[in-house]
C-alpha positions as CSV (number, residue, x, y, z in Angstrom):
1,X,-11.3,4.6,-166.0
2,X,-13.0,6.7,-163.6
3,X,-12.7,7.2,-159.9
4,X,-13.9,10.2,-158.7
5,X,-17.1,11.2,-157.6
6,X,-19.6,13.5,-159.8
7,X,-19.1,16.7,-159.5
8,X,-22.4,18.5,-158.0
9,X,-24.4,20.1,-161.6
10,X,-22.2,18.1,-163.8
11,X,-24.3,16.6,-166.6
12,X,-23.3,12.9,-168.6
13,X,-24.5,12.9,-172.2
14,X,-26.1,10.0,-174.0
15,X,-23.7,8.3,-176.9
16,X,-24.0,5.4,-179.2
17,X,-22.0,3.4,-176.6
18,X,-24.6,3.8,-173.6
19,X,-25.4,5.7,-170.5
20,X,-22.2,7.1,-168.8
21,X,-23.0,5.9,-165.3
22,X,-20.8,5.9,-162.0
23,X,-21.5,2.0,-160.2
24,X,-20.1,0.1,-157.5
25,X,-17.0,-2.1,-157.8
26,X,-18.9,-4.8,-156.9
27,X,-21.7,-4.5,-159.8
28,X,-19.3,-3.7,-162.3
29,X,-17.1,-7.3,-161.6
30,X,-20.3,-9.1,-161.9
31,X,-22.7,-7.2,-164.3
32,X,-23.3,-8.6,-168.0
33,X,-23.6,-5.3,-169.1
34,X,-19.9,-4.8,-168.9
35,X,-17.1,-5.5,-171.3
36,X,-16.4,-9.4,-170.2
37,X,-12.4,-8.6,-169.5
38,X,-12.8,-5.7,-166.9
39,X,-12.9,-8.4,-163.9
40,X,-9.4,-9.7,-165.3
41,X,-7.3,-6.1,-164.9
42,X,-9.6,-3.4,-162.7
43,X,-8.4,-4.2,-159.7
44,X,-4.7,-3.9,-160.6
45,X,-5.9,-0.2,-161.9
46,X,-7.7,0.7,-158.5
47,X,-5.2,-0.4,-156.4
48,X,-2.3,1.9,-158.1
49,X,0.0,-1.0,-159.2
50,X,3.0,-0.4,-161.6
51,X,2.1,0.0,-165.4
52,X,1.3,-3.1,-166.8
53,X,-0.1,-4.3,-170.0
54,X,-3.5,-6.5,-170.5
55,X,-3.6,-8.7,-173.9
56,X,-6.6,-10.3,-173.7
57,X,-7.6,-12.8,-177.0
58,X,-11.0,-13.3,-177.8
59,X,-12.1,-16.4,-180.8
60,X,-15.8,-16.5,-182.2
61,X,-16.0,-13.5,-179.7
62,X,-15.4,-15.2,-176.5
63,X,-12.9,-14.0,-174.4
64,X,-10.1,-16.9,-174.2
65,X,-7.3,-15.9,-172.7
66,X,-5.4,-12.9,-170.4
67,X,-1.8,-12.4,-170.7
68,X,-0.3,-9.5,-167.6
69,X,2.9,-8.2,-168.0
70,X,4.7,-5.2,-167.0
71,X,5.6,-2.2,-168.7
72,X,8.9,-0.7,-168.1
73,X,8.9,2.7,-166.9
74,X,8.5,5.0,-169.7
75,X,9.3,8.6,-168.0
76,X,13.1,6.8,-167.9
77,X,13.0,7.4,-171.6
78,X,11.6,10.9,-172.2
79,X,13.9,13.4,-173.2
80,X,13.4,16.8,-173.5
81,X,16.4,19.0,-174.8
């Protein structure tokens, strides 16, 4: 995910997945060119939450449920000796 603004002379290249493109929050909760899910977890990622995990189950390729939980705090766990 994205946030910043383009840097002055920086260049995007085409890919098999589409057009890297910077868009406003509000078009990307309500376009149907985006991934169906992103209006289900994007704002929790904007607005600098905790860690958290997104399952999201799709059948027959429709999105049927979203399951939030948090993740426990990984730094706690990294060692270095």
């Amino acid at each position: 995910m994205f946030t910043e603004l383009k840097m002055k002379g920086e260049g995007y290249s085409a890919c098999d997945e589409g057009e890297l493109a910077w868009k406003p929050f509000q078009w990307v909760m309500e376009a149907s060119e985006v991934v169906s899910n992103i209006k289900y977890y994007l704002k929790d990622i904007l607005q600098d939450e905790p860690p958290q995990e997104f399952a999201c189950t799709y059948e027959n390729e429709q999105l049927i449920s979203v399951k939030k939980k948090p993740l426990h705090d990984m730094a706690k766990e990294l060692t270095f000796n």
